[in-house]
Each structure stands twice: as C-alpha cells, then as structure tokens.
C-alpha positions in Angstrom: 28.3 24.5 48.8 28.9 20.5 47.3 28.7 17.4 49.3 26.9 17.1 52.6 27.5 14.1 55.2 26.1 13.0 58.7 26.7 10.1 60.6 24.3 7.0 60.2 21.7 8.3 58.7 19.1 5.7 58.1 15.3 5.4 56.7 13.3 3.7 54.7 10.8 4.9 51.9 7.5 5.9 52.8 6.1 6.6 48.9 4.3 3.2 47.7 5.9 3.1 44.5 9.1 4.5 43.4 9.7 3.6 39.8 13.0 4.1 37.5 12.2 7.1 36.2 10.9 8.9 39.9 12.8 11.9 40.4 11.1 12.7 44.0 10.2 10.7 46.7 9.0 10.4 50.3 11.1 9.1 53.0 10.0 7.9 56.4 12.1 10.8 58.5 14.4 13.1 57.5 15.8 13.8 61.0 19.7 13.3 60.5 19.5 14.3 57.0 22.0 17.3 55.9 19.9 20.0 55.4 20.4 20.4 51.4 20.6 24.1 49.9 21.1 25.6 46.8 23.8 23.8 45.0 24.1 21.3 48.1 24.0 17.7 47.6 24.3 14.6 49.6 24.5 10.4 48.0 22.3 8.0 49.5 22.0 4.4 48.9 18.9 2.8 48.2 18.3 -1.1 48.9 16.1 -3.8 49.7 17.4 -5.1 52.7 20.4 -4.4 55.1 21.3 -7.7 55.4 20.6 -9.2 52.2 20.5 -6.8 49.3 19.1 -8.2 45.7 19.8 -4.8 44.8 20.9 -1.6 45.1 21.1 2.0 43.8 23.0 5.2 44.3 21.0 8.5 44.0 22.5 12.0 44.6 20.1 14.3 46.9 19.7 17.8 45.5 16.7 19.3 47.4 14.4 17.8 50.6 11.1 19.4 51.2 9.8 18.4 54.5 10.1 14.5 54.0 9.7 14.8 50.3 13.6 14.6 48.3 14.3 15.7 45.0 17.1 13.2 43.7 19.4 12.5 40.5 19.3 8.6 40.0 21.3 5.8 39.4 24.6 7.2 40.5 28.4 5.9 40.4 27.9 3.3 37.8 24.5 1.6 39.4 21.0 1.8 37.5 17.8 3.1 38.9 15.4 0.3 40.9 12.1 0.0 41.2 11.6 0.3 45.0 8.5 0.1 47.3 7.6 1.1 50.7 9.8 0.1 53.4 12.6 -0.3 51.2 15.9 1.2 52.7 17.4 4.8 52.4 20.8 5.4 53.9 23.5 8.2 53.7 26.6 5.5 53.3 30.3 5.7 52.1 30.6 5.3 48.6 33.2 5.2 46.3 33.1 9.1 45.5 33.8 9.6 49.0 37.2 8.6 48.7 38.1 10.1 45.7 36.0 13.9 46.2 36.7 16.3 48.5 34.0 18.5 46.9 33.8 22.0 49.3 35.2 21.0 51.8 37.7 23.0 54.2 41.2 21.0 55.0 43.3 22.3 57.7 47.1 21.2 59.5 47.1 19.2 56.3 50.4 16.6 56.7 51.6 14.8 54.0 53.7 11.6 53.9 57.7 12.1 54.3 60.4 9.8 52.9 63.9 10.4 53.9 65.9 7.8 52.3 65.3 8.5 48.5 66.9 6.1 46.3 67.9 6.8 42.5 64.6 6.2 41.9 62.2 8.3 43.6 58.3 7.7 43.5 56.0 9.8 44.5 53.9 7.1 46.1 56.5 7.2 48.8 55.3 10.5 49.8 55.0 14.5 48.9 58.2 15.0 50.7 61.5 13.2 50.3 65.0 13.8 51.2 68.4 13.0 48.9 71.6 12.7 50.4 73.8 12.5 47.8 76.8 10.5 48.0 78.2 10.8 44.6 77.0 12.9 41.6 73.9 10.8 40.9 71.3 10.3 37.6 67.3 10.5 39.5 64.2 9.2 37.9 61.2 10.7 38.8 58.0 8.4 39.1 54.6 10.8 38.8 51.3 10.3 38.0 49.6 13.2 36.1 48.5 15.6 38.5 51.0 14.7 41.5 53.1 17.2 42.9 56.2 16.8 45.4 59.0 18.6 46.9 62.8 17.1 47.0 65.1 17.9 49.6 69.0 17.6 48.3 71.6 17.8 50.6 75.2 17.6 49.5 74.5 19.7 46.4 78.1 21.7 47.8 79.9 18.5 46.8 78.0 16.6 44.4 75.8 17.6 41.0 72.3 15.7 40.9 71.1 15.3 37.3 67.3 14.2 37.1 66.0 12.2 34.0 62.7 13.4 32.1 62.5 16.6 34.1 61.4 19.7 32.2 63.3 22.7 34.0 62.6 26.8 33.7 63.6 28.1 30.1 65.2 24.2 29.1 68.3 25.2 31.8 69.2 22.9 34.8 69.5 24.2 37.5 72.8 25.0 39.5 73.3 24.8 43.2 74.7 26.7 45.5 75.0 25.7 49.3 74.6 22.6 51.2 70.9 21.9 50.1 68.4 22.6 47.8 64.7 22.1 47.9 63.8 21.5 44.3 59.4 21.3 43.4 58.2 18.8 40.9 54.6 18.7 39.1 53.4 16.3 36.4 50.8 17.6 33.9 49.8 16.0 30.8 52.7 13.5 31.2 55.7 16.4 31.6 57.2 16.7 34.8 58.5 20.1 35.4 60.8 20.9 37.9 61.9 24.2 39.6 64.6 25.4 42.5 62.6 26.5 45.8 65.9 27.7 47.1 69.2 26.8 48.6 69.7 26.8 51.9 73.5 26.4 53.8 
C-alpha cells in the first residue's frame, strides 16, 4: 500500500462543475490510471491548460469508482480551484516525488563512494568514504539529522584518528587494532554517534 504511479497519464474532467469544496469528481477515462485500493493513493495535477496554465492544483487520489474519483484537495502547498469541464487531469511529478518513497520496494541499492576523505568529511560526499591516514589526525564530521555513513580507516596500525563531536558507545573511543577499521556514524536530533563495525588486517 501508499503511492501509485503510471506513465503519462492524461485526461481531462468530464463533471460540469468542480467547485473548491468537491471531494469527488468525474474524469473523461480512467484507462492508465493506477488502480487505487484500500490505503492506496496516487497525486494528480489539475489545470487549465497544458500550455498556458492560469492555475493549478494538486489533489491526492484515494478511491476511483468506474470514472468517478474520490480525492483529498489542494495538495503540496496549492489551494483548491474551481474547475469545469474539459479542464486537465494528469498523474505528473511533483515535488513529493522526490522527497517520498512511500511503499515502495528498493533493490541493488548503491550509494555514493568517496575515497579521498579530507579532515573534514561531509556526508554529502557520499555514504561511503575512505581515510588514509597519514599522521594521527583530528576529523570533523558534517551530518544532517537523519544521515547515516560508514568510514573506512586505513593505517589505524600506525596512526590514532580522533573525531570531533562524535558521541561513542558508553562515552569511550574507540581503539584499533589492525590495518583498518570501518567505523558507522548516525546523526539524530543533532548528536552524531559513532560505533566500530570491525577491524580488519
């Protein structure tokens, strides 16, 4: 169940009226439409004209009934629109689409891998990043709340790595043993917390 796509789906309104406060509707064809079940819901944008829109709104579809769909309005910051007959209907990218993976199933899943960490290592230059140390450095971790990554130190046999802001198991740094250790960072409610993975020779 959650968010339903399809490729260029397009319609128009066959109802006469649709006013503001409409909660159902009739559409032209639903042929291309997700088929919407319980707890299901696809977001459609409504507008005047594909090529030059006076205005628009975004409705979330919760039920269709032969060509007759049940609908949340004025969605993702738009207001609800009076709208007539022959006005357009189309499943669309929208802003949620980016930032919601709502039920959906993600496989071979590859995040972004930075080998050459400096000092200062952000995670917005990947989930994965490698330290070679060259001398028994200070790291500053750069997270946004919610981010995860993993670090990859190599040279922990010779060198100590010390990493500002990080909150580790039980207040107690860790020590390393072998030629690498892959260390797993997490920032929640603006703590980053930090714990070994393992070390590796």
């Amino acid at each position: 169940m959650g968010r339903l796509y399809s490729n260029n789906y397009s319609t128009t309104i066959s109802t006469a009226t649709v006013g503001t406060g409409d909660t159902s509707f009739d559409l032209t064809s639903v042929v291309g439409l997700p088929l919407v079940g319980s707890g299901d819901y696809c977001i459609m944008t409504l507008t005047d004209s594909l090529t030059s829109p006076t205005k628009t709104e975004v409705i979330k579809v919760t039920a269709v009934a032969t060509n007759t769909i049940t609908v949340e309005r004025a969605q993702e910051n738009t207001t609800a629109q009076t709208w007539a007959s022959g006005d357009f209907a189309e499943l669309r990218a929208t802003a949620t689409s980016f930032s919601t993976l709502d039920g959906t199933e993600i496989t071979r899943y590859v995040e972004t891998y930075n080998g050459s960490a400096s000092t200062t290592i952000d995670r917005a230059d990947g989930g994965i990043q490698t330290v070679t140390l060259t001398a028994s450095d200070t790291y500053t971790i750069v997270m946004e709340d919610s981010e995860s990554m993993v670090l990859e130190v190599i040279n922990t046999n010779a060198y100590t790595p010390a990493f500002t802001g990080v909150s580790w198991n039980l207040g107690a740094s860790p020590t390393y043993v072998g030629t690498k250790t892959l260390i797993t960072l997490i920032k929640i409610n603006g703590t980053i917390y930090g714990a070994v993975i393992g070390d590796y020779s």
